[in-house]
N, C-alpha and C positions, 0 to 999 in steps of 0.2 A: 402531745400524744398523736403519732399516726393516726389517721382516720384508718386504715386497716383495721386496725387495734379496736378504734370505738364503733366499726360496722359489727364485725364479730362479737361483743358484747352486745351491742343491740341487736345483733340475728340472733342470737339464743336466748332473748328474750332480760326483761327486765319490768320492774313494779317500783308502785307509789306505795308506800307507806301513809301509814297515818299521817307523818309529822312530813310528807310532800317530798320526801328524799327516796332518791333514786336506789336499786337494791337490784343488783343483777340474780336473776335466777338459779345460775350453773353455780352450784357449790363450789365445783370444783376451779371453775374460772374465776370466783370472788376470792379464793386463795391465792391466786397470781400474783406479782407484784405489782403487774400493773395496773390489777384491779382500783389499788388503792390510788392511783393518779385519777383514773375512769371516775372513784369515787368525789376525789376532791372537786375533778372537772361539772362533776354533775352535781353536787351537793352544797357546793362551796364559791363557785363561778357564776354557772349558769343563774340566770333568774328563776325564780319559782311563783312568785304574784303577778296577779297579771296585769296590772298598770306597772309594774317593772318589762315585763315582757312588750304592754304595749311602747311602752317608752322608747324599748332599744326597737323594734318597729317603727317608731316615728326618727329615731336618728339614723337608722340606716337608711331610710329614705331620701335621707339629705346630704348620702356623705356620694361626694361628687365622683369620684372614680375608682377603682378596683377594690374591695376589703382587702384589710393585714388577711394574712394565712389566718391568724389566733382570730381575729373576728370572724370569718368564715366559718369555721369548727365551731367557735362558741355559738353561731348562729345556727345552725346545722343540730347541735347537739340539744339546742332551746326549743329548736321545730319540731326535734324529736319528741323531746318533754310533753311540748305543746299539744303535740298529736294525741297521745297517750290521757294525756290530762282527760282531754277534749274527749276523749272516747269513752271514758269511764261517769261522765256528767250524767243525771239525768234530767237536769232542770234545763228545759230547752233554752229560756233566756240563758240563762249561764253559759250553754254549748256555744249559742249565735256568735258570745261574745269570743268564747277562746275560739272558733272558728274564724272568724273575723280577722285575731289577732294571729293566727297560725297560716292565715292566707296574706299577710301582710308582710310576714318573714320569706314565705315563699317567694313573694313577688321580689322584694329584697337580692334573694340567693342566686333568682333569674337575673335581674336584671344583672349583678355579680359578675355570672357565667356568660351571659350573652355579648356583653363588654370585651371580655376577653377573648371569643370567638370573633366579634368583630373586629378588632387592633387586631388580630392574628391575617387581616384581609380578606375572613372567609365571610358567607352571609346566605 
């Protein structure tokens, strides 16, 4: 899925359900077709526990040079989750922890991009 496609769905907003599944707001954009890809990617892909979330956290940290595109996006689209998760907490232990793990993807995404800013020769 373009990331176009998953900004847009995420700038118009989007919620947790009970059952921890992603539900885009805009009625009218959950009728799209590509809702239901957005769906699968967020429902069906991404991780949703957070020793799963911490886990891809501890392998992206090891993986030696540029992410695939698809890891990027699924990372990207977890951080998002993660954000969101993380905002809705109120048990501060619980926040520390998805906070932790949502600063761990970030470092991740940087290090990602910074990589390829520098193989590009710039700095």
């Amino acid at each position: 899925m373009p990331l176009e496609i998953l900004k847009a769905f995420l700038s118009t907003g989007v919620q947790i359900d009970p059952d921890s599944r992603l539900t885009l707001r805009d009625p009218e954009l959950s009728s799209m077709r590509k809702a239901a890809t957005f769906d699968v990617l967020c429902n069906d892909v991404i991780p949703k526990a957070i020793s799963d979330i911490r886990r891809l956290g501890d392998q992206l940290s090891r993986v030696p040079g540029p992410l695939k595109k698809e890891d990027f996006e699924r990372t990207a689209l977890t951080m998002a989750y993660t954000a969101l998760k993380t905002s809705k907490l109120e048990n501060e232990n619980q926040r520390r922890v998805w906070m932790e793990t949502l600063t761990k993807l970030f470092v991740a995404l940087r290090r990602d991009l910074m990589a390829l800013y520098q193989k590009d020769g710039r700095q």
